[in-house]
N, C-alpha and C positions, 0 to 999 in steps of 0.2 A: 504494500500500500504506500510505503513513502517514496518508496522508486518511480510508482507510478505517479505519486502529485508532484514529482520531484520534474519527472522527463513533461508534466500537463505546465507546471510554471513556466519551463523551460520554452514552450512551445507558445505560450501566450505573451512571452517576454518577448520571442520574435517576432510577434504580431504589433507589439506594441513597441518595438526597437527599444526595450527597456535597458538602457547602458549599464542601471545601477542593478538589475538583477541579473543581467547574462555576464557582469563582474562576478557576483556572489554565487552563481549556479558552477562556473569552470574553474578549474584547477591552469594553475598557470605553466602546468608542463603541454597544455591543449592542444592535439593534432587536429585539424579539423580537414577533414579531406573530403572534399567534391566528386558527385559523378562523372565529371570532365578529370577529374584525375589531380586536378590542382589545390594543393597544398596548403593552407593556413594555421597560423600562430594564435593564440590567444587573441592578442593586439590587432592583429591584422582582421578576423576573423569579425567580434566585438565592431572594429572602426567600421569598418563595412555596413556594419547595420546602424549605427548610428549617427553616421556620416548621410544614412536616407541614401548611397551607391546601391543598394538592395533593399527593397520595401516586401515584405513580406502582408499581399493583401487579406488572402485567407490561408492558414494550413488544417489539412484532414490526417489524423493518422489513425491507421488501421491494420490488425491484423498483428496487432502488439504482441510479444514476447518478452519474460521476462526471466534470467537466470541468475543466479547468484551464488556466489562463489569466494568466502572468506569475505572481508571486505570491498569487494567488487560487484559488478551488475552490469550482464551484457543486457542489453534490449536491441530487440530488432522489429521493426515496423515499415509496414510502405506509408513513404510520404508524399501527400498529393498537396500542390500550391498553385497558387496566382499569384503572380508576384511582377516585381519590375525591378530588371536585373542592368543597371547604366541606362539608362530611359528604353528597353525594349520588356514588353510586357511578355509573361512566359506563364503556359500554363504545364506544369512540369510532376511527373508521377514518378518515383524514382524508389528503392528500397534504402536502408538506412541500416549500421548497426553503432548502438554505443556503447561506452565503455565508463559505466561511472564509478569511480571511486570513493569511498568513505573516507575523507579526508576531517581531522577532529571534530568528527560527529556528524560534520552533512557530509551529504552527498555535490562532487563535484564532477563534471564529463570533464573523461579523461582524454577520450579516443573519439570520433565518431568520423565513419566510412559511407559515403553514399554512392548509391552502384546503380547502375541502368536496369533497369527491367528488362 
């Protein structure tokens, strides 16, 4: 249950480009890696959404999973979005897997890997 309101804030933060909770949700060792293959840092990742370069208009996830593993929690979900990615608007369905960590007591994403359908 806390993984999963842990990965729903996560996913409302990106809706609402929340800077001070997608700070507080990630661990700052953060991979963040795109279906295109490209790579992101914490910093990078974060700037992006709140820079408004990526507006995230609506996100669906479904088909959630969740595992867990000592202080760890993979989750895997398809992610479905509208969004506007550098002024081209994209409607994008894509799978997802993350990697949160229990870092002094929350949960922060460690890893997360997005793959083509």
């Amino acid at each position: 249950k806390e993984v999963t309101a842990t990965c729903d804030r996560f996913i409302k933060a990106l809706v609402n480009a929340d800077k001070t909770v997608l700070e507080e949700l990630t661990a700052s060792e953060l991979s963040y890696g795109h279906s295109s293959g490209k790579e992101e840092n914490k910093t990078q990742f974060i700037g992006r959404i709140a820079s408004g370069s990526v507006d995230f208009v609506t996100i669906d996830i479904s088909d959630q999973t969740i595992k867990l593993a000592a202080k760890s929690a993979i989750v895997r979900h398809v992610f479905i979005s509208k969004l506007v990615d550098d002024g081209k608007t994209l409607d994008v369905k894509i799978g997802v897997m993350m990697v949160w960590q229990k870092q002094k007591g929350k949960w922060k994403l460690l890893a997360r890997q997005a793959f083509k359908l």
